[in-house]
C-alpha positions as CSV (number, residue, x, y, z in Angstrom):
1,X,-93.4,53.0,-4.8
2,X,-91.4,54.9,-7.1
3,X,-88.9,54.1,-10.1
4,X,-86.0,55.7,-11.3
5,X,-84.6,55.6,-14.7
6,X,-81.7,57.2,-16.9
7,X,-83.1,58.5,-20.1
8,X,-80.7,59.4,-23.5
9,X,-81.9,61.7,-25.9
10,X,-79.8,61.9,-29.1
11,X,-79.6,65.4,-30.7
12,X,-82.1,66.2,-32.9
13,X,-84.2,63.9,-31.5
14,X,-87.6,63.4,-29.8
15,X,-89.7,61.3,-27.4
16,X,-93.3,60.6,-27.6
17,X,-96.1,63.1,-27.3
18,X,-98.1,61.4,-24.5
19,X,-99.7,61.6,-21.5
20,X,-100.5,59.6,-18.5
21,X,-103.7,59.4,-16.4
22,X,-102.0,58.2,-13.0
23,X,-98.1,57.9,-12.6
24,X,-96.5,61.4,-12.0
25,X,-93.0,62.2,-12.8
26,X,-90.0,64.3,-12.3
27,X,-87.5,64.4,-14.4
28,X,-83.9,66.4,-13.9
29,X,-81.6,67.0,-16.4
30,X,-78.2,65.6,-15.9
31,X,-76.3,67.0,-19.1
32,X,-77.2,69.1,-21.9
33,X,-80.1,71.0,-22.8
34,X,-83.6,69.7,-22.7
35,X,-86.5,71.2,-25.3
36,X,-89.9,70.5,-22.8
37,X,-93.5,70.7,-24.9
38,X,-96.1,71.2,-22.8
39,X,-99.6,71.4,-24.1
40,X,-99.6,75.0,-23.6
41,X,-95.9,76.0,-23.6
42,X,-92.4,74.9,-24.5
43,X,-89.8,75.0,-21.8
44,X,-86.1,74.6,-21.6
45,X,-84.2,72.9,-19.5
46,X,-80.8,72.8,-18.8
47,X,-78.4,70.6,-16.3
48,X,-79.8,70.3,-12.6
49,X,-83.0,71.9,-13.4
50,X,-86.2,69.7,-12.8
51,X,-89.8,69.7,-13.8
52,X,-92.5,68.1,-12.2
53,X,-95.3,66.4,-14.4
54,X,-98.7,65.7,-13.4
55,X,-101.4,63.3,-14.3
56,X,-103.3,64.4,-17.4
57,X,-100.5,67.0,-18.6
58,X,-99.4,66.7,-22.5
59,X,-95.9,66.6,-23.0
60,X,-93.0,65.7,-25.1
61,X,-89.0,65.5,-24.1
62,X,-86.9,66.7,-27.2
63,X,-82.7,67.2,-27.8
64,X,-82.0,69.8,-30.4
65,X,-79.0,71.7,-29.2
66,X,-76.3,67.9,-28.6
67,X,-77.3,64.8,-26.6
68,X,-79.9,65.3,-23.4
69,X,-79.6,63.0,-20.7
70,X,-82.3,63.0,-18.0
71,X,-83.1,61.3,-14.5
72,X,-86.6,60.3,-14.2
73,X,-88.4,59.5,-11.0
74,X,-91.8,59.0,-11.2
75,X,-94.7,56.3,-9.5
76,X,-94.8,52.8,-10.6
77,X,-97.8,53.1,-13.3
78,X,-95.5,52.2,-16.2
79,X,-97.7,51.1,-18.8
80,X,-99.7,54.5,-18.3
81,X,-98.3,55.5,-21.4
82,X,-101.1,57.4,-24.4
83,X,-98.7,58.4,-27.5
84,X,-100.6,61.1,-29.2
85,X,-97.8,61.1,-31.6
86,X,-94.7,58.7,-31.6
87,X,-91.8,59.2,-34.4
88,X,-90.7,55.3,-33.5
89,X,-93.6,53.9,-34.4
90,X,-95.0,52.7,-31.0
């Protein structure tokens, strides 16, 4: 059981802070450059490189340098969604 879905990040703009305590994820960037915050580090990603997220692991997808837009496989848990901090309102 997995899902796949196409995610687009706007320059200048940012995803939710969350975590989740069962569904994993990897994500792959498919254009542009990705800002990844990590509860202990900030990454970047650029086209065709992934990153695997665990259970448990803070983190945040962010476009600052043009649009971002990311593949995202992960397991079927798709309400296992905590917002620590959400810049939509959710």
């Amino acid at each position: 059981g997995y899902i796949g879905k196409i995610i687009h990040i706007k320059d200048g703009h940012r995803l939710s802070l969350q975590l989740h305590e069962k569904k994993e994820e990897t994500i792959l960037v498919l254009s542009g450059v990705l800002e990844l915050v990590l509860q202990n580090e900030t990454r970047i990603l650029k086209a065709n490189e992934s990153f695997h997220i665990t259970p448990g692991t803070i983190h945040r997808f962010c476009s600052k340098d043009g649009d971002c837009t990311l593949l995202e496989v992960s397991t079927k848990e798709l309400d296992d969604v905590i917002r620590l901090e959400d810049d939509y309102g959710r």
